[in-house]
N, CA, C and O atoms as a GROMACS GRO file, in nm:
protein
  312
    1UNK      N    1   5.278  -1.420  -3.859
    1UNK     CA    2   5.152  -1.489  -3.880
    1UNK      C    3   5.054  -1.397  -3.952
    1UNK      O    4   5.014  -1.284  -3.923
    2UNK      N    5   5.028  -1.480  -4.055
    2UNK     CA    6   4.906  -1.363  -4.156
    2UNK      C    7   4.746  -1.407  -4.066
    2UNK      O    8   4.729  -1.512  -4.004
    3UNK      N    9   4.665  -1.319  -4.079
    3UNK     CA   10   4.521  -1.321  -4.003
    3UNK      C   11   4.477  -1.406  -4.111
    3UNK      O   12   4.518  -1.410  -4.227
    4UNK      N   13   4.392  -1.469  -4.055
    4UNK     CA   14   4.272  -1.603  -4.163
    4UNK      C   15   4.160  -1.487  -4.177
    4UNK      O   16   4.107  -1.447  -4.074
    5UNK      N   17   4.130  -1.441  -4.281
    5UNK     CA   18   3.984  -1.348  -4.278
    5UNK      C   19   3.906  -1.469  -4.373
    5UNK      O   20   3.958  -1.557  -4.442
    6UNK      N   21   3.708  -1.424  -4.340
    6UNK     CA   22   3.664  -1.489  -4.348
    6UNK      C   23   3.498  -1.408  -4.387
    6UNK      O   24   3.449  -1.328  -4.307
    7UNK      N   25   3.442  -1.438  -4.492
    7UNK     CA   26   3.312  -1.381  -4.474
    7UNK      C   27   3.182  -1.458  -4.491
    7UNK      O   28   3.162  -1.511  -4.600
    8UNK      N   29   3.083  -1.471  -4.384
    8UNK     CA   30   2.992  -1.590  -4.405
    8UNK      C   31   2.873  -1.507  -4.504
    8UNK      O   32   2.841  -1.390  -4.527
    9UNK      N   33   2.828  -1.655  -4.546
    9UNK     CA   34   2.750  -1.544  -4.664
    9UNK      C   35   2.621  -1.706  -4.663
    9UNK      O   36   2.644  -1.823  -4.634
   10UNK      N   37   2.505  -1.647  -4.704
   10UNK     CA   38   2.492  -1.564  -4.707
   10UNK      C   39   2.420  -1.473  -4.627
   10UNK      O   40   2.324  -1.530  -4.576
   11UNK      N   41   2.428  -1.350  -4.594
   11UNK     CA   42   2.421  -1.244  -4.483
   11UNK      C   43   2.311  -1.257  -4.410
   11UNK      O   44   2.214  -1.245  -4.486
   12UNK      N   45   2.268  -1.281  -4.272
   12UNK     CA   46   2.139  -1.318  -4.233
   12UNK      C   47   2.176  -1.301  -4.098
   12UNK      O   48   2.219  -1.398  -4.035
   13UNK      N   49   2.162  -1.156  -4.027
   13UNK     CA   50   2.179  -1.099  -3.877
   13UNK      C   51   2.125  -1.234  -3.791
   13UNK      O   52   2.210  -1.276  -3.713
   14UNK      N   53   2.022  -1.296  -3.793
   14UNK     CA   54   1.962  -1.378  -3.715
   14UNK      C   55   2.065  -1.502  -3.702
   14UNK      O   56   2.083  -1.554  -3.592
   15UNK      N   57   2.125  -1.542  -3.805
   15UNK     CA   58   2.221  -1.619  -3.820
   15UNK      C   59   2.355  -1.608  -3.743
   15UNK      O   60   2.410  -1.699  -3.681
   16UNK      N   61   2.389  -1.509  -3.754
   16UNK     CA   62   2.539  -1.428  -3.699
   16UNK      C   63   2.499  -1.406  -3.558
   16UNK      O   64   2.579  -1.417  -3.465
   17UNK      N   65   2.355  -1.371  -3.542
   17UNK     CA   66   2.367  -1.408  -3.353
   17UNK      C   67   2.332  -1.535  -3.268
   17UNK      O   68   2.336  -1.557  -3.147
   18UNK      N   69   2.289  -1.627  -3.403
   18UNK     CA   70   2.283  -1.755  -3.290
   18UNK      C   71   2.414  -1.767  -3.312
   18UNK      O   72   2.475  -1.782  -3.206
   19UNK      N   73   2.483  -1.767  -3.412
   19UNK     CA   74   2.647  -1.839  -3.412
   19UNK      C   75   2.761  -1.794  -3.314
   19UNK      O   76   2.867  -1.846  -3.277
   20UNK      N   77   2.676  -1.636  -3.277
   20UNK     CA   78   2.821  -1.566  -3.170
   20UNK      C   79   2.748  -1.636  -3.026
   20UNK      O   80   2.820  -1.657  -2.928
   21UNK      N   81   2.617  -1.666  -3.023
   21UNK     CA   82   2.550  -1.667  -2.895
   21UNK      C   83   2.573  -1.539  -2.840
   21UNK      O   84   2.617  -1.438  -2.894
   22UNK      N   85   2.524  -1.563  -2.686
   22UNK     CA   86   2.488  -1.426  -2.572
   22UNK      C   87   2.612  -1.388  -2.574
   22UNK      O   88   2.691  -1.483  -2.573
   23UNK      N   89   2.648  -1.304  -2.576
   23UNK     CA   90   2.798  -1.179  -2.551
   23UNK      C   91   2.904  -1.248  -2.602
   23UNK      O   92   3.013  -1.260  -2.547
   24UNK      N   93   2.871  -1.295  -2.708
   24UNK     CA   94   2.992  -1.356  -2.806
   24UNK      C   95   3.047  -1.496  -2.745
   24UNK      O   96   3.156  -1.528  -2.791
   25UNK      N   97   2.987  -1.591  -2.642
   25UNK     CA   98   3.014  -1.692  -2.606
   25UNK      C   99   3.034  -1.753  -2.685
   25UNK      O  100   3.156  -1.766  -2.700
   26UNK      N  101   2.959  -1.822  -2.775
   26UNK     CA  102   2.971  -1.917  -2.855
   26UNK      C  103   3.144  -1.901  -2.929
   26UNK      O  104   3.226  -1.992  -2.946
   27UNK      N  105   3.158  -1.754  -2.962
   27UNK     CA  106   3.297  -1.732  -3.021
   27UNK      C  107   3.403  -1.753  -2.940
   27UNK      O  108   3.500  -1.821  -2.973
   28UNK      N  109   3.389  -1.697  -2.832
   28UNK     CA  110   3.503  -1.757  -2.730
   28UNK      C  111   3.526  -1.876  -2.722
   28UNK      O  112   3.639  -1.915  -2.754
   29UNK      N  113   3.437  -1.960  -2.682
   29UNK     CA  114   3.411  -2.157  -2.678
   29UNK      C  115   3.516  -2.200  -2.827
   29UNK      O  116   3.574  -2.308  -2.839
   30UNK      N  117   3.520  -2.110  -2.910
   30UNK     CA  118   3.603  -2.182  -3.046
   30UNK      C  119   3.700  -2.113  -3.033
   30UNK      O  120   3.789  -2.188  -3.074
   31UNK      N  121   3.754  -2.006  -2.999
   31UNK     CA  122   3.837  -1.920  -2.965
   31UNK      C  123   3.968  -2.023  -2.875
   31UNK      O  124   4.083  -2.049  -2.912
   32UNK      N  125   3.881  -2.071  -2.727
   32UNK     CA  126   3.976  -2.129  -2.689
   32UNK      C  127   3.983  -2.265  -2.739
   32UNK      O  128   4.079  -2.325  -2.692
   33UNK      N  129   3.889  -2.353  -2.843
   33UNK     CA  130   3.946  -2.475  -2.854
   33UNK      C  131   4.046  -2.449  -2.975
   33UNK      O  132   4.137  -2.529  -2.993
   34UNK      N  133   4.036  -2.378  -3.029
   34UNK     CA  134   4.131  -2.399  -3.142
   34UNK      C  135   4.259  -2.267  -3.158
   34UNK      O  136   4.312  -2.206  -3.251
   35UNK      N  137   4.265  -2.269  -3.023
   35UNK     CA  138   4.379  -2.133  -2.980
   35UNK      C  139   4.419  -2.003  -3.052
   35UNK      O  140   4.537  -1.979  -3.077
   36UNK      N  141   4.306  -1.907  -3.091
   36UNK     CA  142   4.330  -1.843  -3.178
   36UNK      C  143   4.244  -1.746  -3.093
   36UNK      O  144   4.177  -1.773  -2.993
   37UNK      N  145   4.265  -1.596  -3.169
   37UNK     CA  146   4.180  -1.516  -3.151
   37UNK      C  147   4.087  -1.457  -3.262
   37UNK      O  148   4.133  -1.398  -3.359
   38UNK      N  149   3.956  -1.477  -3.243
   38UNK     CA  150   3.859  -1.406  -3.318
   38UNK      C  151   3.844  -1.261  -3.337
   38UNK      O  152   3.903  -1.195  -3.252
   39UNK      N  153   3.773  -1.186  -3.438
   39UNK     CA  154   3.716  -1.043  -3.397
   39UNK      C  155   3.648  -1.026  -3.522
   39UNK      O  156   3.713  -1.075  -3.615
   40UNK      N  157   3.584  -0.996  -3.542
   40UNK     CA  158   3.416  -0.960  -3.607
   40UNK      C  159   3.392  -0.852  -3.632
   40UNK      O  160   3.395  -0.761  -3.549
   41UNK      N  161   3.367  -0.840  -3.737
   41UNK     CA  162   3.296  -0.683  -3.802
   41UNK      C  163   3.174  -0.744  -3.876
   41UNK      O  164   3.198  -0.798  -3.984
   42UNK      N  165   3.048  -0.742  -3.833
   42UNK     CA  166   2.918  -0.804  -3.905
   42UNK      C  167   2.952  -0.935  -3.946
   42UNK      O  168   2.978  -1.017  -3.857
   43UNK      N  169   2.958  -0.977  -4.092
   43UNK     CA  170   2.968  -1.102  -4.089
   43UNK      C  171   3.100  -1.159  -4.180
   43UNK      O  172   3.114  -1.244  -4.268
   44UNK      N  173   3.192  -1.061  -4.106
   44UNK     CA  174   3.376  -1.065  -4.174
   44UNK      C  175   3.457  -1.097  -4.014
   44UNK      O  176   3.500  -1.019  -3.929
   45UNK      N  177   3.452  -1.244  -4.021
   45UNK     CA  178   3.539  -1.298  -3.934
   45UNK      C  179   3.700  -1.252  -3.977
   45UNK      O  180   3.739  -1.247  -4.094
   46UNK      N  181   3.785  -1.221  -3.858
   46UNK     CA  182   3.934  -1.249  -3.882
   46UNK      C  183   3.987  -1.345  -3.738
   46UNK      O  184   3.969  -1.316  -3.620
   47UNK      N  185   4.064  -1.477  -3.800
   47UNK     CA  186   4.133  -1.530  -3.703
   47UNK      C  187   4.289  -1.499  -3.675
   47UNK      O  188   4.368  -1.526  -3.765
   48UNK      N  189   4.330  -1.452  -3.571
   48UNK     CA  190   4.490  -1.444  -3.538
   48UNK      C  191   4.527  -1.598  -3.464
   48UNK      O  192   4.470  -1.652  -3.368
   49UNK      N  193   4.634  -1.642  -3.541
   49UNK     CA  194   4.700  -1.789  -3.419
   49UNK      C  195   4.798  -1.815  -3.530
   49UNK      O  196   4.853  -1.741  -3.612
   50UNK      N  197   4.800  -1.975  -3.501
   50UNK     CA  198   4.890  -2.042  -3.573
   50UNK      C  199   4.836  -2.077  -3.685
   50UNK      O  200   4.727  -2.133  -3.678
   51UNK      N  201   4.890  -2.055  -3.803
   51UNK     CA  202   4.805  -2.054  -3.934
   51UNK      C  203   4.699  -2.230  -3.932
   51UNK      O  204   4.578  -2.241  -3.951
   52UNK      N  205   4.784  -2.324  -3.906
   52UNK     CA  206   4.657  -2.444  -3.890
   52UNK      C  207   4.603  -2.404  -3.797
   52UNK      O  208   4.495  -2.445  -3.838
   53UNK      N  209   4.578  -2.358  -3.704
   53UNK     CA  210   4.470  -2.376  -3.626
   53UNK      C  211   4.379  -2.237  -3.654
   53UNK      O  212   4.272  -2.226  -3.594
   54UNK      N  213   4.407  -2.171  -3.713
   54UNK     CA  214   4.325  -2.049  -3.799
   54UNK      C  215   4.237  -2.107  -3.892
   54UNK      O  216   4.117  -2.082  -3.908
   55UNK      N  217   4.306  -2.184  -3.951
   55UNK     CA  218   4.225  -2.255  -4.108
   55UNK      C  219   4.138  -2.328  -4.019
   55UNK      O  220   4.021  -2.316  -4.058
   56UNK      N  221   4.148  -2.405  -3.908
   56UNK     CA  222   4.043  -2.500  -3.832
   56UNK      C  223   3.949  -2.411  -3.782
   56UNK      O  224   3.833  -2.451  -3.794
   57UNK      N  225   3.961  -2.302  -3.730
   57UNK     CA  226   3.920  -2.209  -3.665
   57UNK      C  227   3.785  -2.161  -3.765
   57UNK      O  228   3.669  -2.179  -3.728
   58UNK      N  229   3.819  -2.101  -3.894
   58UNK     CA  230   3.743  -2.037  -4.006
   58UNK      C  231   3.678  -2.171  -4.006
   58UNK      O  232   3.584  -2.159  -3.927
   59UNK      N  233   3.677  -2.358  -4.078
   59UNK     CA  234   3.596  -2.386  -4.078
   59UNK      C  235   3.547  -2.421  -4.032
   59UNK      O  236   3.458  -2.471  -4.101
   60UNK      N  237   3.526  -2.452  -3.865
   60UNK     CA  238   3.440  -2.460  -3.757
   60UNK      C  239   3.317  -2.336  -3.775
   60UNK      O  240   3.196  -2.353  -3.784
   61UNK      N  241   3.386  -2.226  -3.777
   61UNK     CA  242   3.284  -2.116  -3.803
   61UNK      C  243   3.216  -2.098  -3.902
   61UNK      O  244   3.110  -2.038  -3.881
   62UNK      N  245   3.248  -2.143  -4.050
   62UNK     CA  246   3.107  -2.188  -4.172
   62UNK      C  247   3.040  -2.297  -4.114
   62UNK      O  248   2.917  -2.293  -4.114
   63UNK      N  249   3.127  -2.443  -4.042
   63UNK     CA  250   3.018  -2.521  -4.031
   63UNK      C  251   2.889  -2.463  -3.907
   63UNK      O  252   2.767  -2.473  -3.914
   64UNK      N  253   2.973  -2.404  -3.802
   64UNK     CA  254   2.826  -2.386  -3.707
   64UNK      C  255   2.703  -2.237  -3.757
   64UNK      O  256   2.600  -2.191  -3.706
   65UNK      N  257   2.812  -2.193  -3.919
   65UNK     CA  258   2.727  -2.075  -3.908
   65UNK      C  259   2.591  -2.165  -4.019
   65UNK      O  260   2.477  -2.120  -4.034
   66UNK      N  261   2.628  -2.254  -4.062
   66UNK     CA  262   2.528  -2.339  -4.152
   66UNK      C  263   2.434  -2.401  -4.056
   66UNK      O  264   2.327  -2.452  -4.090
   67UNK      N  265   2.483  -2.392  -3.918
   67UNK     CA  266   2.373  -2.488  -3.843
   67UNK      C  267   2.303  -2.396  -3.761
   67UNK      O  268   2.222  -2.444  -3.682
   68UNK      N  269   2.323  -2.229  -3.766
   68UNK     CA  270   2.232  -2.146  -3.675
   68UNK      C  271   2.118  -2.093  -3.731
   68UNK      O  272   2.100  -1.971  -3.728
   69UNK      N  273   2.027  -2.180  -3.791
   69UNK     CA  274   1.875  -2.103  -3.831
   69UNK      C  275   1.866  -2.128  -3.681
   69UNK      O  276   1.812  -2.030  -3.629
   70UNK      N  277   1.891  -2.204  -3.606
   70UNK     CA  278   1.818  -2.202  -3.448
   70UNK      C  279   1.935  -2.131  -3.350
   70UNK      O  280   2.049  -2.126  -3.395
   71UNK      N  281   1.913  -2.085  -3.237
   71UNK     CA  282   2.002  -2.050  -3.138
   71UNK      C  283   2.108  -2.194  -3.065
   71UNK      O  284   2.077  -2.291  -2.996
   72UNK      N  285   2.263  -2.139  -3.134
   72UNK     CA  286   2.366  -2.245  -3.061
   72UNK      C  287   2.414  -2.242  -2.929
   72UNK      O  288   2.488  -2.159  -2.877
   73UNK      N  289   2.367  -2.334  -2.884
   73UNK     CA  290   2.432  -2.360  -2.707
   73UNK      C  291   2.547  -2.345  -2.712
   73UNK      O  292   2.600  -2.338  -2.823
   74UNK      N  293   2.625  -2.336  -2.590
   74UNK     CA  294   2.788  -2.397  -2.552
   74UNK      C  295   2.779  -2.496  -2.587
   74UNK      O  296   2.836  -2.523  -2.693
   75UNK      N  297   2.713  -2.591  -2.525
   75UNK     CA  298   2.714  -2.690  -2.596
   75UNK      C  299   2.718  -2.778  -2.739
   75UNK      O  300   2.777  -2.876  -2.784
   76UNK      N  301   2.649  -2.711  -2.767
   76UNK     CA  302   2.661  -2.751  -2.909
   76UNK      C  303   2.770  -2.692  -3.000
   76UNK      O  304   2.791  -2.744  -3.110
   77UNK      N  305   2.823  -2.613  -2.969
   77UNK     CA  306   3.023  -2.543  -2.981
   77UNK      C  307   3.116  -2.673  -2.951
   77UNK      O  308   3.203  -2.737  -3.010
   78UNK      N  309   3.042  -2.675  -2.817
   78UNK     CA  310   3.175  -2.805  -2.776
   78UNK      C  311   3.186  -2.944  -2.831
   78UNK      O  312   3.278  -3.017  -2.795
   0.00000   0.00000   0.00000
């Protein structure tokens, strides 16, 4: 299995912490729906899984990183 890498752009710290939420929750919450594992270096996602659910994985994570000018709930993950 090749890693899905991923870089959100464009670069905006405030952005990258509503999208991880508090202690990377928000990443976990997508982590386990789409069975993969995340890991993060600033704003260079890499997903490990099954290559479809990697590719689902990466664009779940542009779409909610387009929706964090505000802070994302769990909820709003789920």
């Amino acid at each position: 299995m090749k890693p899905t890498e991923i870089v959100l752009h464009p670069l905006d710290n405030v952005r990258l912490a509503n999208l991880c939420g508090a202690l990377d929750e928000n990443i976990r919450q997508i982590e386990t729906a789409f069975d993969v594992t995340i890991a993060r270096r600033g704003e260079r996602f890499t997903l490990n899984g099954e290559p479809p659910q990697t590719q689902i994985g990466a664009r779940a994570l542009r779409h909610f990183y387009g929706r964090a000018d505000n802070p994302l709930s769990v909820d709003d993950i789920q």
